[in-house]
LUMFINU-304479 format. One line per 8 residues: for each residue x, y, z of N, C-alpha, C. Coordinates in steps of 0.2 Angstrom, whole numbers, always signed. Each point is the difference from the previous one (the first is absolute). Layout:
<sites>
X:Y:Z:X:Y:Z:X:Y:Z; ... .
</sites>
This chain:
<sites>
+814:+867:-80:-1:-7:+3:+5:-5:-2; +1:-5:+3:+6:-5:+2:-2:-5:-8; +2:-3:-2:+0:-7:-5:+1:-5:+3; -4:-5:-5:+0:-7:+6:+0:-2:+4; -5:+1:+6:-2:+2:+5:-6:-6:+3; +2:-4:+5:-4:-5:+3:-4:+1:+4; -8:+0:+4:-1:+2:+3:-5:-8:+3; +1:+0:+9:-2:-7:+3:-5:+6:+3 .
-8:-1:-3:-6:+0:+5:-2:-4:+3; +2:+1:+6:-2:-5:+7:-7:+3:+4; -5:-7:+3:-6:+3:+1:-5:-5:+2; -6:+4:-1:-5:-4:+2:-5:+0:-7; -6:-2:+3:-6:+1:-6:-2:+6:-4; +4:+5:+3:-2:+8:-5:+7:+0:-3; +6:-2:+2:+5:+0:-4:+0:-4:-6; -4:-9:+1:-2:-4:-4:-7:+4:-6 .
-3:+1:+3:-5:+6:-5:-6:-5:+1; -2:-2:+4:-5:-4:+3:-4:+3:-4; -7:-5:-3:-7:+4:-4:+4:+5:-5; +6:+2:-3:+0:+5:-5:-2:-5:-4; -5:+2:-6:-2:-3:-4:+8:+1:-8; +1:+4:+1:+10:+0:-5:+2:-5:+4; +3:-4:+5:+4:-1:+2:+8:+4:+3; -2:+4:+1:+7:+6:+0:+2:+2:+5 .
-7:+2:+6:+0:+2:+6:+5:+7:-1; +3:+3:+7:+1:+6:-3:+8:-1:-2; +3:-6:+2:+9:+0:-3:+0:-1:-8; -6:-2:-3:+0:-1:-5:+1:+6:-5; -7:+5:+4:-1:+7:-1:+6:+3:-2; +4:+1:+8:+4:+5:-3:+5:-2:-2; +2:-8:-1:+7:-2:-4:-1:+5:-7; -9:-4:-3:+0:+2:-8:+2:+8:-1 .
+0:+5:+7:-1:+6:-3:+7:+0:+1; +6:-3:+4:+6:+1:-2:+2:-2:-5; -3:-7:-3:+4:+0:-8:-4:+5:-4; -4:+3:+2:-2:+4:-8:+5:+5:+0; +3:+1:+4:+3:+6:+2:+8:-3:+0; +1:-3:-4:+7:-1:-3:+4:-6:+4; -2:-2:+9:+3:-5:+3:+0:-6:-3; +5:-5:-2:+2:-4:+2:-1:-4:+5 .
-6:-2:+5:-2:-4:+4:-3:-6:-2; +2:-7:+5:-1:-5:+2:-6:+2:+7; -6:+0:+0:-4:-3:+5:-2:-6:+4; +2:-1:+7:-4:-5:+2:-3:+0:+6; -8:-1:-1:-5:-2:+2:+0:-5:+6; +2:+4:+6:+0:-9:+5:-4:+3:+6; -6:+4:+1:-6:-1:+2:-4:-7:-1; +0:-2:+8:-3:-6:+2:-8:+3:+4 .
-4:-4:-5:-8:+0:+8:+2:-3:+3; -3:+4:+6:-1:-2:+12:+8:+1:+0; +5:+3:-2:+6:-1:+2:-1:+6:+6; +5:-1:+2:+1:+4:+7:+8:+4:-1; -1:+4:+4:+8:+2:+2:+5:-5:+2; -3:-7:+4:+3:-4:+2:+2:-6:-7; -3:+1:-4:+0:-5:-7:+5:+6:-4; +0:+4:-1:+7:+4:-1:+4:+0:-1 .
+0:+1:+8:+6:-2:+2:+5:-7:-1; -6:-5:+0:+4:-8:+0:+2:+0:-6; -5:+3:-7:+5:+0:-6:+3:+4:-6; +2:+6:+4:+2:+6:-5:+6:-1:-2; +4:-2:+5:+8:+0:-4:-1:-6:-6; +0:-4:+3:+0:-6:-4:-2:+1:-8; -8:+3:+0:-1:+0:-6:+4:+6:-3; +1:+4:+3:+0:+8:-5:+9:-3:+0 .
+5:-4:+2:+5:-3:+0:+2:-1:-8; -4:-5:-2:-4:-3:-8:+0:+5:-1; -2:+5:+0:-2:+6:-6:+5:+5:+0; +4:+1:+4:+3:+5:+1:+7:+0:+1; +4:-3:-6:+6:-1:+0:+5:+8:+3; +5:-2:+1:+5:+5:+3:+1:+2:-5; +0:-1:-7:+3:+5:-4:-4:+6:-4; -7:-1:+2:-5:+4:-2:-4:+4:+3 .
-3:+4:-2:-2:+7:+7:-7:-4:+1; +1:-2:+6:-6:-3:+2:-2:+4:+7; -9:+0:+0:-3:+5:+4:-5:-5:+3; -2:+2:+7:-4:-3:+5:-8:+4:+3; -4:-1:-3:-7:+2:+4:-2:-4:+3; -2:+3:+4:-6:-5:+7:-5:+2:+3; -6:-1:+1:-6:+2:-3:-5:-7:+5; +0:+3:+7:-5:-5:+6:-4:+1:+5 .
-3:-2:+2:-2:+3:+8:-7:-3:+1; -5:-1:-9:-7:+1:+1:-3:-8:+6; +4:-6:-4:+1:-7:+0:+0:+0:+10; +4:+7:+3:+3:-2:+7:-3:-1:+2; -7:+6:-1:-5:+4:+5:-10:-5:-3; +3:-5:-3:-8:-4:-2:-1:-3:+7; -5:-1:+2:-2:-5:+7:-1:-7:-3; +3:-3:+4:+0:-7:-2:-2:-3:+10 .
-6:-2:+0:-1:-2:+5:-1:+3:+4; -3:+8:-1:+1:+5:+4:+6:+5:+1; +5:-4:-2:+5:+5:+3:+5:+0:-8; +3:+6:-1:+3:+3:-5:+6:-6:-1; +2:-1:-8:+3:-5:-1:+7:+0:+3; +2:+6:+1:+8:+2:+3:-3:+7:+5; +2:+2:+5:+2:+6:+5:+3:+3:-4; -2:+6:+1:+5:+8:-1:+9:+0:+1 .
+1:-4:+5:+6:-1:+1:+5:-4:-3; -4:-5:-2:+3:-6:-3:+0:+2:-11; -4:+3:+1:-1:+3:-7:+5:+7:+0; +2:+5:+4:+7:+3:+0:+7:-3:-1; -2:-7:+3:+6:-2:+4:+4:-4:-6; -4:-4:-4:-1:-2:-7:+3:+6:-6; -3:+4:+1:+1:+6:-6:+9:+2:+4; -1:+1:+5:+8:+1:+3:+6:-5:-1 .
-3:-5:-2:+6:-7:-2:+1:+3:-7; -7:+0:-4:+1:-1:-8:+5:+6:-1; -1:+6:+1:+3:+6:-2:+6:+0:+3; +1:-1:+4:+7:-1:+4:+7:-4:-5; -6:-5:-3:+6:-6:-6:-2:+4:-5; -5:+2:-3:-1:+5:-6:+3:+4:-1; +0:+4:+3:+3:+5:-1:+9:+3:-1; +2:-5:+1:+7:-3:+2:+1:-3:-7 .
-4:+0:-2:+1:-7:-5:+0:+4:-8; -6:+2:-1:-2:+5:-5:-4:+7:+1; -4:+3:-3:-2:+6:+1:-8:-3:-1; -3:+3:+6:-7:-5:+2:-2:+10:+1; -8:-3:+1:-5:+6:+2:-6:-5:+2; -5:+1:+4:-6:-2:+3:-7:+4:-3; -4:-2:-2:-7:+1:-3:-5:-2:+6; -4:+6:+6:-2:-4:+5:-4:-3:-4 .
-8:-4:+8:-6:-1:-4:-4:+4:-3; -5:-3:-2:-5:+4:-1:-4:+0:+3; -6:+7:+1:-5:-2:+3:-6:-2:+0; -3:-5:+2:-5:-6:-1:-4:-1:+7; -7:-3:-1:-6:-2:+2:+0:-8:+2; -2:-1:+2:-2:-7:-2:-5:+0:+5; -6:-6:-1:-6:-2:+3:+2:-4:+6; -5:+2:+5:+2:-3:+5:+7:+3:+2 .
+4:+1:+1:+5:+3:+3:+3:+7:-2; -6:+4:+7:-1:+6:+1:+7:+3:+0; +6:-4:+5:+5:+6:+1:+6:+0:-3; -1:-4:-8:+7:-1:-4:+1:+7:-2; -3:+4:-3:+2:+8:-2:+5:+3:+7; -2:-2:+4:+3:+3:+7:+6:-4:+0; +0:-4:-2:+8:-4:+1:+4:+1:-4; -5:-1:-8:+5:+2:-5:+5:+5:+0 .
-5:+5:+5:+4:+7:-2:+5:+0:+8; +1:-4:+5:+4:-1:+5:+6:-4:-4; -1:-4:-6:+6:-3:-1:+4:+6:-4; -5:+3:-7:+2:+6:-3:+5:+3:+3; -3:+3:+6:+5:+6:+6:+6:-3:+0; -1:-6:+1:+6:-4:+4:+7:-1:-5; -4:-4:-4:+5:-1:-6:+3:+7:-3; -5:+7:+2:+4:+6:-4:+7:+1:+5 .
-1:-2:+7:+4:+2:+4:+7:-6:-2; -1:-7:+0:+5:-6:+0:+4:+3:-9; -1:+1:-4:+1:+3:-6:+3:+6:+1; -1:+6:+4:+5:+6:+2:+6:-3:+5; -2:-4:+4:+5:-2:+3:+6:-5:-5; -2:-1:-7:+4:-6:-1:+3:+5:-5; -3:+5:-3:+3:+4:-3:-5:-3:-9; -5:-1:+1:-3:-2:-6:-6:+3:-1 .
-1:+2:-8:-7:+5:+0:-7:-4:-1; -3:+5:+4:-6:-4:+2:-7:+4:-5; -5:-5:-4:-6:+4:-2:-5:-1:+5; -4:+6:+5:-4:-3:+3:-7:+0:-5; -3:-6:-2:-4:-1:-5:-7:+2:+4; +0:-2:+7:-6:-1:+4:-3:+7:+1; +5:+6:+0:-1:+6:+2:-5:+4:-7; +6:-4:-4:-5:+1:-7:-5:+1:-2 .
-3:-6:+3:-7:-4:-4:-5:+1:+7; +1:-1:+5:-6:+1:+8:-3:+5:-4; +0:+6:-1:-4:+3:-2:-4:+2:-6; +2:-6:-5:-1:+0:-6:-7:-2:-3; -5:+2:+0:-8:-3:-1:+2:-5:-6; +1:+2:-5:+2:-4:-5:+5:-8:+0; +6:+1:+4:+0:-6:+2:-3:-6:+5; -4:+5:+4:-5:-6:+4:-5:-2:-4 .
-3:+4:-7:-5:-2:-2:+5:-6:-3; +4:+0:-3:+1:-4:-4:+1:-7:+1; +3:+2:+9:+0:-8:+3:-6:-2:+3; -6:+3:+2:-5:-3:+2:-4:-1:-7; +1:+2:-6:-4:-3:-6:+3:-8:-2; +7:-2:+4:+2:-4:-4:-2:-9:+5; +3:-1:+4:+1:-5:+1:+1:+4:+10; -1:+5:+1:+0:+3:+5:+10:+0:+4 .
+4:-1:-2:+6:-2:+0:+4:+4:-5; +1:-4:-7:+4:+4:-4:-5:+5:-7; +5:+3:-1:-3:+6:-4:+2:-4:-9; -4:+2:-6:+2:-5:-7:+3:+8:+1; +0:-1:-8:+6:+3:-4:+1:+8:+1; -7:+3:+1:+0:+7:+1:+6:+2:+8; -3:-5:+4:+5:-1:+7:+7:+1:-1; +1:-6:-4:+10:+1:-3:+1:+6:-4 .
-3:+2:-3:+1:+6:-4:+3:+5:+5; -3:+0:+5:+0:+8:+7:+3:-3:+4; +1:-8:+0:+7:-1:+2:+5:+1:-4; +2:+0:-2:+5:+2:-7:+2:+6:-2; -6:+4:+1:+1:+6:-2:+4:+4:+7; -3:-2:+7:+5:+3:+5:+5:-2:-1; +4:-5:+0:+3:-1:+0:+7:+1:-6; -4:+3:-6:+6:+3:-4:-2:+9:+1 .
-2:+1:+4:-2:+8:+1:+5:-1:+7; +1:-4:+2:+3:+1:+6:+9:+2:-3; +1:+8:+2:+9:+0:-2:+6:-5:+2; -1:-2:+6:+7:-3:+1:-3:-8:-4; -4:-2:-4:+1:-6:-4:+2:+3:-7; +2:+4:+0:+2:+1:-8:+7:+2:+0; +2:+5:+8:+9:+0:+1:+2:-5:+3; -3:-5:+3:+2:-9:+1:+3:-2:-7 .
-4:+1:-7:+1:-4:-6:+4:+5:-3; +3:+4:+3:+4:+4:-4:+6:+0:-1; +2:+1:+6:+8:-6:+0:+0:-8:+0; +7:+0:-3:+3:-8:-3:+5:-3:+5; -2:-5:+1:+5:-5:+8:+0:-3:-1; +5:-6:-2:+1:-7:+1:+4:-1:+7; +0:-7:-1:+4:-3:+7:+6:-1:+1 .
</sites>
């Protein structure tokens, strides 16, 4: 694995680690499991609550800009979709389209720029709004497709967990929404059981 190594998590409320009672959520998780393991990493945290694809978009370069000097191996994760598909007034906060079309700007400048990979949603419930599972998994699809197209590796998270008892229980014991810390744990855990996150962090790239 690479030394001194930055990593900008970009996101929404499961990025941020919403209800994890650590404060870690799962960027937290797996940084600690790269430093025990000899990395030299900087982590940053820049999961926002209600962010959308379209809040994203309007601040990723900007911030991860600040973090991520050209002379250092700085890396880009992006981790959205759930924020798109809430009903607000009936109708979902962004369209399916407009939530590709968003992922298609970000990755476009991302991946140009540094070495980026995508974290889909996860998949969730929520009261009153019967057909978010159904969405969630139409952006999923979508975003796996906008990610092979741009040439960037995709986790489908959602394919993961739909069939997971355990993770739904754990969201319907909590707040009916996000999962506490057991949640982030089985986020984290796919995600370092996933192989191309460990030959992502295996070679070293500066700019």
């Amino acid at each position: 694995m690479s030394n001194d190594v930055r990593i900008c998590f970009f996101g929404d409320r499961f990025v941020n680690g919403t209800r994890d009672g650590s404060f870690r959520g799962w960027p937290g998780r797996v940084s600690a499991w790269l430093h025990a393991r000899g990395m030299q990493l900087t982590a940053y945290n820049l999961g926002v609550r209600r962010d959308t694809s379209a809040d994203v978009l309007a601040r990723w370069r900007f911030e991860a800009q600040r973090r991520l000097p050209d002379s250092i191996d700085g890396r880009l994760v992006f981790s959205f979709g759930v924020n798109d598909c809430v009903e607000e007034d009936g109708m979902p906060r962004l369209i399916l389209m407009d939530t590709l079309k968003n992922a298609e700007r970000i990755l476009a400048e991302a991946a140009a720029w540094k070495p980026t990979l995508v974290v889909g949603p996860p998949a969730i419930t929520m009261a009153g709004q019967d057909s978010i599972i159904e969405r969630i998994g139409a952006v999923s699809c979508g975003l796996e497709g906008v990610c092979s197209a741009a040439g960037v590796p995709y986790l489908d998270l959602f394919s993961a967990l739909i069939g997971e008892p355990e993770w739904q229980r754990e969201i319907a014991a909590g707040d009916g929404v996000h999962p506490s810390e057991a949640g982030y744990d089985r986020l984290a855990d796919i995600i370092l059981q996933w192989p191309v996150w460990r030959d992502w962090l295996s070679s070293t790239t500066t700019s």
